[in-house]
mmCIF file as gemmi writes it, N, C-alpha and C atoms, coordinates in Angstrom:
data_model
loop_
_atom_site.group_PDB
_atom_site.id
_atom_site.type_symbol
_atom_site.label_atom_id
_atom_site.label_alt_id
_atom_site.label_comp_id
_atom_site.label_asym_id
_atom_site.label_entity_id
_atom_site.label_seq_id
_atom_site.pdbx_PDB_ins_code
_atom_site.Cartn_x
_atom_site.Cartn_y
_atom_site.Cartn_z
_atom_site.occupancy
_atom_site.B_iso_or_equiv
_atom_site.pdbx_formal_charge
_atom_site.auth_seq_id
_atom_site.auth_asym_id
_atom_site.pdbx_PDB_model_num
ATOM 1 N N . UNK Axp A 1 ? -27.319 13.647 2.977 1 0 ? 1 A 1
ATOM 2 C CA . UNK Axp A 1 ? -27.362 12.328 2.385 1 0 ? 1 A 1
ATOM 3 C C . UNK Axp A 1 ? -26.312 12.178 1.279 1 0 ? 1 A 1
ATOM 4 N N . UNK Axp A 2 ? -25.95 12.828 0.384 1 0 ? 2 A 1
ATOM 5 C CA . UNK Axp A 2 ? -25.089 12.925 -0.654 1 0 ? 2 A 1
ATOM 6 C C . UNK Axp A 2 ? -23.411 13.087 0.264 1 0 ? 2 A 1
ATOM 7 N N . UNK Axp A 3 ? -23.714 13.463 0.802 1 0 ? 3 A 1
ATOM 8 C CA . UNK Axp A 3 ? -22.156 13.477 2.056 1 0 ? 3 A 1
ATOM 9 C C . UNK Axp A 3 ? -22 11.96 2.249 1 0 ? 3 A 1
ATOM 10 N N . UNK Axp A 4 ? -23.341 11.66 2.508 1 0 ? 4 A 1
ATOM 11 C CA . UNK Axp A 4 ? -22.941 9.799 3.143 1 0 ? 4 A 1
ATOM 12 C C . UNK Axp A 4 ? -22.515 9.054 1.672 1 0 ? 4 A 1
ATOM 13 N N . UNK Axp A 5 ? -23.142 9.445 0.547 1 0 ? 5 A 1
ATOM 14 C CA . UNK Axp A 5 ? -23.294 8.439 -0.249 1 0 ? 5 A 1
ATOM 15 C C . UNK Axp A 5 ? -21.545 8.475 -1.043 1 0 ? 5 A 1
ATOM 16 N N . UNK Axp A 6 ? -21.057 9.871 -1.208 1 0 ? 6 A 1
ATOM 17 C CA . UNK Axp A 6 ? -19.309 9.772 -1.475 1 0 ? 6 A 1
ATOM 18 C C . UNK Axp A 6 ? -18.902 9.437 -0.688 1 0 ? 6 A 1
ATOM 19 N N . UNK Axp A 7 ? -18.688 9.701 0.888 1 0 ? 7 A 1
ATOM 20 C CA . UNK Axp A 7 ? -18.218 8.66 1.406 1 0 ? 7 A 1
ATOM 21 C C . UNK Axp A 7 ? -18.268 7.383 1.439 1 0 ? 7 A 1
ATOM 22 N N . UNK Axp A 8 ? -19.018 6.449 1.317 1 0 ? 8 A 1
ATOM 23 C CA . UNK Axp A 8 ? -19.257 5.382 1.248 1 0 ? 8 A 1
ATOM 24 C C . UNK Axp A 8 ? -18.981 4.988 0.17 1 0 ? 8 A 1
ATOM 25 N N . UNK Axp A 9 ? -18.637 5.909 -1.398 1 0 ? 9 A 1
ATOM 26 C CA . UNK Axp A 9 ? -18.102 5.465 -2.869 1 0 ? 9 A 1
ATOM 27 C C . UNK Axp A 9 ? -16.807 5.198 -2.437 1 0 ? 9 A 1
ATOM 28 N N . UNK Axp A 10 ? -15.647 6.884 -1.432 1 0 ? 10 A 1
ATOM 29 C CA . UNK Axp A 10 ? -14.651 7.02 -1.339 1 0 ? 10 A 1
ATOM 30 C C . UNK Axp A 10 ? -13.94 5.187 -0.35 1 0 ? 10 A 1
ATOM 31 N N . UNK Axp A 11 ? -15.027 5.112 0.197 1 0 ? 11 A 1
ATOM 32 C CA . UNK Axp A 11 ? -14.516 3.337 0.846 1 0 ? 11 A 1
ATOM 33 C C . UNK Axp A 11 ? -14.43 2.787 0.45 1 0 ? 11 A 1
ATOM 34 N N . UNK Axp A 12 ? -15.787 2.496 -0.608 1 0 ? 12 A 1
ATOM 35 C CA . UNK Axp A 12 ? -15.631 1.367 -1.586 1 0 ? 12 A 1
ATOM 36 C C . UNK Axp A 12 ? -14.694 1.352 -2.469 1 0 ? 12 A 1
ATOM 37 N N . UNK Axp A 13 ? -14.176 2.598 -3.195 1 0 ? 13 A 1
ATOM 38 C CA . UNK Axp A 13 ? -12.786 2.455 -4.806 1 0 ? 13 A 1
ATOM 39 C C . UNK Axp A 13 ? -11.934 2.365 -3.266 1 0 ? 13 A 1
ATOM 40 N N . UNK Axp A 14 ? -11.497 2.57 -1.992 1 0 ? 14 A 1
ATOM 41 C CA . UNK Axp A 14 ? -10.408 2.442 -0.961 1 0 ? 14 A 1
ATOM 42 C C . UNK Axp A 14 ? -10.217 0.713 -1.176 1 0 ? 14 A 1
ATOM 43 N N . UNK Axp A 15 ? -11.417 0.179 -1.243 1 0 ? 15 A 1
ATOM 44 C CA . UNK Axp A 15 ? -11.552 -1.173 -0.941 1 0 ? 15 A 1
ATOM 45 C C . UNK Axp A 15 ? -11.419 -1.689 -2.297 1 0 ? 15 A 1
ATOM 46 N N . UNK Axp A 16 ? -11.812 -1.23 -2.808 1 0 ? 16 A 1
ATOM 47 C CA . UNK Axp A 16 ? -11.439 -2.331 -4.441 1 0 ? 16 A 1
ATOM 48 C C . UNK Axp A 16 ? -9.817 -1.564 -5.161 1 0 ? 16 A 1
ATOM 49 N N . UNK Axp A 17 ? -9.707 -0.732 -4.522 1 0 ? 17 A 1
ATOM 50 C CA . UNK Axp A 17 ? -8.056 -0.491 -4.934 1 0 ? 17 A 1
ATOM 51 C C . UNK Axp A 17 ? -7.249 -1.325 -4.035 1 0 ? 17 A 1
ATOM 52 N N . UNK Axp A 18 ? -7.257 -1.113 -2.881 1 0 ? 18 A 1
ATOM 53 C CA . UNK Axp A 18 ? -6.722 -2.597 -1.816 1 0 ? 18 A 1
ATOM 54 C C . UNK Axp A 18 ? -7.374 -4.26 -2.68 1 0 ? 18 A 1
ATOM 55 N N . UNK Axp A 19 ? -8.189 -4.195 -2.664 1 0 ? 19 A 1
ATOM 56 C CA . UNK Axp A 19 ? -7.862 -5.689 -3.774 1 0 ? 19 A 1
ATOM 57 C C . UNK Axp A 19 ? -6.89 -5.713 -4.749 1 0 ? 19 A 1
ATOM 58 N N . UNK Axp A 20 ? -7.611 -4.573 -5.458 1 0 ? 20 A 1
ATOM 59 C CA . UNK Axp A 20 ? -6.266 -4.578 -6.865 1 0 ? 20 A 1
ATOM 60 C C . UNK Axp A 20 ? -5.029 -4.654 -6.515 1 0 ? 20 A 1
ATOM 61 N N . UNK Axp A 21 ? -3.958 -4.043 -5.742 1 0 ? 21 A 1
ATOM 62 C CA . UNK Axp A 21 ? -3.562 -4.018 -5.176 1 0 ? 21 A 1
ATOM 63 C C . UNK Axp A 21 ? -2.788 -5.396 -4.64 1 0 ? 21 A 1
ATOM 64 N N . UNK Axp A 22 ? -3.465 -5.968 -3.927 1 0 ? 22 A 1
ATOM 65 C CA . UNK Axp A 22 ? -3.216 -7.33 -3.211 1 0 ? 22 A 1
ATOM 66 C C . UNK Axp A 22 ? -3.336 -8.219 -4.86 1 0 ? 22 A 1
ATOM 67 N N . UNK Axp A 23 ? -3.951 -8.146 -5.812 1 0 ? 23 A 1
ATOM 68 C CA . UNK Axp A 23 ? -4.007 -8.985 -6.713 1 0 ? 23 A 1
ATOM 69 C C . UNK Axp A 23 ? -2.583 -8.517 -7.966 1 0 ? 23 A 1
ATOM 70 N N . UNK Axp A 24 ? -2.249 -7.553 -7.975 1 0 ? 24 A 1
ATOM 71 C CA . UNK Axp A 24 ? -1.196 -7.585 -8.514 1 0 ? 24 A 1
ATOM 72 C C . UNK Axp A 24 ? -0.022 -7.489 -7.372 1 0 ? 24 A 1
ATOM 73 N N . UNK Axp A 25 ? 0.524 -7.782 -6.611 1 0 ? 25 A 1
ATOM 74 C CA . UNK Axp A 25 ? 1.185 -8.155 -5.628 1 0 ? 25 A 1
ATOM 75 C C . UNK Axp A 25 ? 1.243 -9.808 -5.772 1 0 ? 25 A 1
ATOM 76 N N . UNK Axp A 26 ? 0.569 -10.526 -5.997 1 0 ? 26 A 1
ATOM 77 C CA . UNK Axp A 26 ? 0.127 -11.764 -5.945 1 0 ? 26 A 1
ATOM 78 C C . UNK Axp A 26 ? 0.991 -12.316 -7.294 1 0 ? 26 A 1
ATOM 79 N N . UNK Axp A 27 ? 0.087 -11.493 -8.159 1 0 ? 27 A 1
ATOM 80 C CA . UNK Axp A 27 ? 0.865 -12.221 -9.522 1 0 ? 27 A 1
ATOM 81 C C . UNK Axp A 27 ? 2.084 -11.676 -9.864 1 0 ? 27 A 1
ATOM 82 N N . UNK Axp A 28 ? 2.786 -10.941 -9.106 1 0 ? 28 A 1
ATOM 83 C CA . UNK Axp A 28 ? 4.164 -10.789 -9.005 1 0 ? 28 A 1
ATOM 84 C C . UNK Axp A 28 ? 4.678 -11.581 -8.853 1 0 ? 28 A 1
ATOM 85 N N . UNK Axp A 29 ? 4.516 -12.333 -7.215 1 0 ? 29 A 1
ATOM 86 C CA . UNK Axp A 29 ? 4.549 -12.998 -6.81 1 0 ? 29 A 1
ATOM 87 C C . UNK Axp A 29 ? 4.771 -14.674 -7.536 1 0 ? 29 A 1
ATOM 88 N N . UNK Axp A 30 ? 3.595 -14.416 -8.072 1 0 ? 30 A 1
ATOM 89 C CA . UNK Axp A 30 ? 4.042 -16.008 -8.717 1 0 ? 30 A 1
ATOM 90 C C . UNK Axp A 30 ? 4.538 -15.727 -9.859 1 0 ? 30 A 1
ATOM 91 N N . UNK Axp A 31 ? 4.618 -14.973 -10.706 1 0 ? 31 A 1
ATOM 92 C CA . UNK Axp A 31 ? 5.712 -14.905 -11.732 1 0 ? 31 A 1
ATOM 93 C C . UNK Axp A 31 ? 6.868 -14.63 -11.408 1 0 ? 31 A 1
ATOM 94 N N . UNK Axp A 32 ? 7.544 -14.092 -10.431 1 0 ? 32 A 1
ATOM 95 C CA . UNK Axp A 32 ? 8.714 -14.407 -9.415 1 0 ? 32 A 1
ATOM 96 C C . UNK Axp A 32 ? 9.226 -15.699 -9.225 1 0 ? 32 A 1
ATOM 97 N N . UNK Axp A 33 ? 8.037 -16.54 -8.846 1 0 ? 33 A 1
ATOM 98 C CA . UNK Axp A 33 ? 8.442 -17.917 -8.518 1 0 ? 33 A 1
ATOM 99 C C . UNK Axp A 33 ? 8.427 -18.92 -10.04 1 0 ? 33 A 1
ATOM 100 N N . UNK Axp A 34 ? 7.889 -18.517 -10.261 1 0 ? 34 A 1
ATOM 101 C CA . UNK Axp A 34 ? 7.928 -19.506 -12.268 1 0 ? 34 A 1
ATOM 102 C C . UNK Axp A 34 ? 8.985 -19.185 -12.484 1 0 ? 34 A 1
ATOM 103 N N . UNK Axp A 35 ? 9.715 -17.623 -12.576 1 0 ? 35 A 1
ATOM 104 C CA . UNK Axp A 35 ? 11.183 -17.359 -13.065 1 0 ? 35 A 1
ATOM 105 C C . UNK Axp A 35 ? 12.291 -18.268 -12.715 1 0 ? 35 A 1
ATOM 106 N N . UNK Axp A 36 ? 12.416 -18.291 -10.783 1 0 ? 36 A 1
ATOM 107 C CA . UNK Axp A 36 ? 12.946 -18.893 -10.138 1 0 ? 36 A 1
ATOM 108 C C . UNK Axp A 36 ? 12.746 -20.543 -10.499 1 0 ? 36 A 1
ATOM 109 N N . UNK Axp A 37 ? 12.067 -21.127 -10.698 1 0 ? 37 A 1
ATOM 110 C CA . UNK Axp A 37 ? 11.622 -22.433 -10.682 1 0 ? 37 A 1
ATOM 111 C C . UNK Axp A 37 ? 12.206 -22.792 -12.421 1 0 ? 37 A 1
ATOM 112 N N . UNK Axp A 38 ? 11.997 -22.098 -13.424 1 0 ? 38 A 1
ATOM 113 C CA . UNK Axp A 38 ? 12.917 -22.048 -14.536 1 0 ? 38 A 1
ATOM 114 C C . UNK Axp A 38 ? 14.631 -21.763 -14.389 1 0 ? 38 A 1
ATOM 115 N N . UNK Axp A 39 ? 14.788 -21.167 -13.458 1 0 ? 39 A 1
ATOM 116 C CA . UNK Axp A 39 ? 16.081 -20.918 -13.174 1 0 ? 39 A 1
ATOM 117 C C . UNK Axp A 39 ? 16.92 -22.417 -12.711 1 0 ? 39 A 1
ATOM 118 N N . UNK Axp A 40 ? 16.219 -22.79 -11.6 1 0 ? 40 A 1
ATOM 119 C CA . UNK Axp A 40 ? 16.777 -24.069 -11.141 1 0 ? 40 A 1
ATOM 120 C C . UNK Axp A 40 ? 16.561 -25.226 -11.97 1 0 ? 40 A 1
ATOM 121 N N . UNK Axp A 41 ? 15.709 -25.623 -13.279 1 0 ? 41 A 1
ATOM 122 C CA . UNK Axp A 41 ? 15.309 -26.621 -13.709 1 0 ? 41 A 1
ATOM 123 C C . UNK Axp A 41 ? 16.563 -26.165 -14.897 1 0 ? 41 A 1
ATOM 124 N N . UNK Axp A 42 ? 17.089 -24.826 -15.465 1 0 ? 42 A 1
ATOM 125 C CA . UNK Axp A 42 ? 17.7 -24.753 -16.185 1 0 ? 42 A 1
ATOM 126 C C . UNK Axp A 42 ? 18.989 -24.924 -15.516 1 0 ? 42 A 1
ATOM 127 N N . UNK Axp A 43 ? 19.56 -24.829 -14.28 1 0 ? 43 A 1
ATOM 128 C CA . UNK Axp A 43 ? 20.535 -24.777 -13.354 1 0 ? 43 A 1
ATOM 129 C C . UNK Axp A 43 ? 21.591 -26.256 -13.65 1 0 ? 43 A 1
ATOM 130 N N . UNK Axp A 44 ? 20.412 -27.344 -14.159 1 0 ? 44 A 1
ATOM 131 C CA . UNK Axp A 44 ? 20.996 -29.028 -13.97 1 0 ? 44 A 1
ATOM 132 C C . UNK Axp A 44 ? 19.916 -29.65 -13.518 1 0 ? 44 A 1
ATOM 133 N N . UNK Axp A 45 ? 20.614 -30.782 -13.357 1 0 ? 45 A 1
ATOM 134 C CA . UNK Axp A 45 ? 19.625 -31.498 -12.602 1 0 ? 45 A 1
ATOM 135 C C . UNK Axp A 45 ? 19.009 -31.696 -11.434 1 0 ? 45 A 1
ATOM 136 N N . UNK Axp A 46 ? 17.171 -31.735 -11.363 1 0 ? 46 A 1
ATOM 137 C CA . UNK Axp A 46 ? 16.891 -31.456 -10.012 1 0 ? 46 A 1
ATOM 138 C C . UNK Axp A 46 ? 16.069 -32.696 -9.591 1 0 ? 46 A 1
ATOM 139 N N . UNK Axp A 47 ? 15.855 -32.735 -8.298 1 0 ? 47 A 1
ATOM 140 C CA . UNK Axp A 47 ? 14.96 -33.903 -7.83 1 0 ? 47 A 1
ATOM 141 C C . UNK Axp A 47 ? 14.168 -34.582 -8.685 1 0 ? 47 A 1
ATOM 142 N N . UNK Axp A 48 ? 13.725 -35.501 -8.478 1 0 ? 48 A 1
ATOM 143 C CA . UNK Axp A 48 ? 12.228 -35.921 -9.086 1 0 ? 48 A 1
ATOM 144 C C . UNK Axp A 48 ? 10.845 -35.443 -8.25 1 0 ? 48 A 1
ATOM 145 N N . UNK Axp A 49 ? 10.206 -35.259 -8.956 1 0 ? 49 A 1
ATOM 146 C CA . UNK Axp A 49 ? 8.751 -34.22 -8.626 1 0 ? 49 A 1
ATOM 147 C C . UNK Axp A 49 ? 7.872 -35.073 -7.16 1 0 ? 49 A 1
ATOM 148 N N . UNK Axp A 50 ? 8.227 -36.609 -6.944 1 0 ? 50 A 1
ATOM 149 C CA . UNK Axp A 50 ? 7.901 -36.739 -5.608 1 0 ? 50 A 1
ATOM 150 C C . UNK Axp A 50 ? 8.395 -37.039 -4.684 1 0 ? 50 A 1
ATOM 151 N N . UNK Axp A 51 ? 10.115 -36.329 -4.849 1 0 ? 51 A 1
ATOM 152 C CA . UNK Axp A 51 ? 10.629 -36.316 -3.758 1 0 ? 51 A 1
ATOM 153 C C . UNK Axp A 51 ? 10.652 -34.877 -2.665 1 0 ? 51 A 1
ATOM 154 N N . UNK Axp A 52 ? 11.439 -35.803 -1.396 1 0 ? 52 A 1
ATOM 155 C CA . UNK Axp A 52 ? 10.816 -34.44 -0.517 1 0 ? 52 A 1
ATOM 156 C C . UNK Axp A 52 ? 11.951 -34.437 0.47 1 0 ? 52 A 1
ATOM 157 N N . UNK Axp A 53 ? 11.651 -33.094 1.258 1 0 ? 53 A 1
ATOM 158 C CA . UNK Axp A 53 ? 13.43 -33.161 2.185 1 0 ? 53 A 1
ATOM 159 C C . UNK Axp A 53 ? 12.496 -33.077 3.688 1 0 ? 53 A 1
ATOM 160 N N . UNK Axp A 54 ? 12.683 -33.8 4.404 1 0 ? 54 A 1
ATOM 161 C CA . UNK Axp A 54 ? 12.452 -33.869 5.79 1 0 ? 54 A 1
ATOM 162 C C . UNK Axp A 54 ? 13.656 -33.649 6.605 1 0 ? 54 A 1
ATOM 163 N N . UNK Axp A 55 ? 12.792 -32.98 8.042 1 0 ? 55 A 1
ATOM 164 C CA . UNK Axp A 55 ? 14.573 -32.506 9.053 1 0 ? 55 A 1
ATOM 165 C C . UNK Axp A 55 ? 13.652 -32.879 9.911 1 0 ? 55 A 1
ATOM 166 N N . UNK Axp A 56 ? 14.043 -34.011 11.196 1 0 ? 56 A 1
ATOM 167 C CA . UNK Axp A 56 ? 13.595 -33.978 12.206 1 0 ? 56 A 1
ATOM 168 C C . UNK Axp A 56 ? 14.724 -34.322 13.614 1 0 ? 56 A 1
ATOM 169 N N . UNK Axp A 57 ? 14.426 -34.178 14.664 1 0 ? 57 A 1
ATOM 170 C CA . UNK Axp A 57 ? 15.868 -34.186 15.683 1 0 ? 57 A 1
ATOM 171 C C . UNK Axp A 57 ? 15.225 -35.613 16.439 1 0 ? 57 A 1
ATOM 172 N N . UNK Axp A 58 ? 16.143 -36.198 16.56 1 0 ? 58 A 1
ATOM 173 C CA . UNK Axp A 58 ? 16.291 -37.598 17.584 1 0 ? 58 A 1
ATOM 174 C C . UNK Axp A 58 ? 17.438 -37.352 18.324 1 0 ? 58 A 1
ATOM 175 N N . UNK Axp A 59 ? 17.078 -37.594 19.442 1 0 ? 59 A 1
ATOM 176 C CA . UNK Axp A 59 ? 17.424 -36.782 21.26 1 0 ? 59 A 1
ATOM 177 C C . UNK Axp A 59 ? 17.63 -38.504 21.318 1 0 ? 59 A 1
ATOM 178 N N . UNK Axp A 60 ? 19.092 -38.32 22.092 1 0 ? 60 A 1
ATOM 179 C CA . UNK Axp A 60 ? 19.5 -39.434 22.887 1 0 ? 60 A 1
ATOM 180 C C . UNK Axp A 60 ? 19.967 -39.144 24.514 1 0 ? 60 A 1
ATOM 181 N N . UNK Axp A 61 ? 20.326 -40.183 24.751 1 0 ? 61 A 1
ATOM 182 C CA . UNK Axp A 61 ? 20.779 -39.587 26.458 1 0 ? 61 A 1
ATOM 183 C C . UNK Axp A 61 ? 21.999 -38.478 26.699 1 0 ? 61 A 1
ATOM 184 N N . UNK Axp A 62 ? 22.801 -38.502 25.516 1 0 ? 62 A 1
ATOM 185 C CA . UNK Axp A 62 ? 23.578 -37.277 25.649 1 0 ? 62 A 1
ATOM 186 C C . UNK Axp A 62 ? 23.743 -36.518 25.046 1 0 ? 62 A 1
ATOM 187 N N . UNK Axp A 63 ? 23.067 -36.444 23.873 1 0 ? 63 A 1
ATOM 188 C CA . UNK Axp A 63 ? 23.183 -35.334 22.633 1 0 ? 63 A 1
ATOM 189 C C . UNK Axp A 63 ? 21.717 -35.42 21.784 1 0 ? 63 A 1
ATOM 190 N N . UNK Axp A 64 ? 21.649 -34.414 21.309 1 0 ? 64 A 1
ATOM 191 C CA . UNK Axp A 64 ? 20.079 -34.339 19.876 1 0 ? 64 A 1
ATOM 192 C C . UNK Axp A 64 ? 20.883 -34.697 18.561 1 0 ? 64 A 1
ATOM 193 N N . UNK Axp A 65 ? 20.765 -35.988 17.679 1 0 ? 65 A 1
ATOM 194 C CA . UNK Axp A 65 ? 20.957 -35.86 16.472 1 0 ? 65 A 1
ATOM 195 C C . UNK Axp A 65 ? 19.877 -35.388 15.396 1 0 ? 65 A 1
ATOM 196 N N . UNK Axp A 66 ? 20.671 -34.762 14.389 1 0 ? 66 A 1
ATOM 197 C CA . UNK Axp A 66 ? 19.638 -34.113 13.405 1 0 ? 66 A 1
ATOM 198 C C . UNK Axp A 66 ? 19.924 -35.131 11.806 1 0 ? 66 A 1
């Protein structure tokens, strides 16, 4: 019984180190992107906050325009 019960500790810190893990990965992640996002706002001037970029293709009888 004590065999089952470390194993089943050794899964569980497996499993809450894989969170940790995934949770500092994450906030890398977005402090990566805040850097970046300060970078471009310091870069000049950028869009206004509700604009947006769309790409879509319109197909005619002899060519796809984009």
């Amino acid at each position: 019984m004590q065999y089952e019960n470390k194993a089943t500790l050794r899964i569980m810190t497996t499993k809450q180190d894989d969170i940790i893990n995934r949770a500092e990965l994450l906030q890398q992640g977005i402090a990566t992107l805040q850097l970046q996002i300060q970078q471009i706002k310091a870069s000049g001037e950028v869009a206004p906050p509700d604009c947006c970029v769309l790409r879509y293709q319109a197909r005619g009888q002899k060519s796809a325009y984009w």
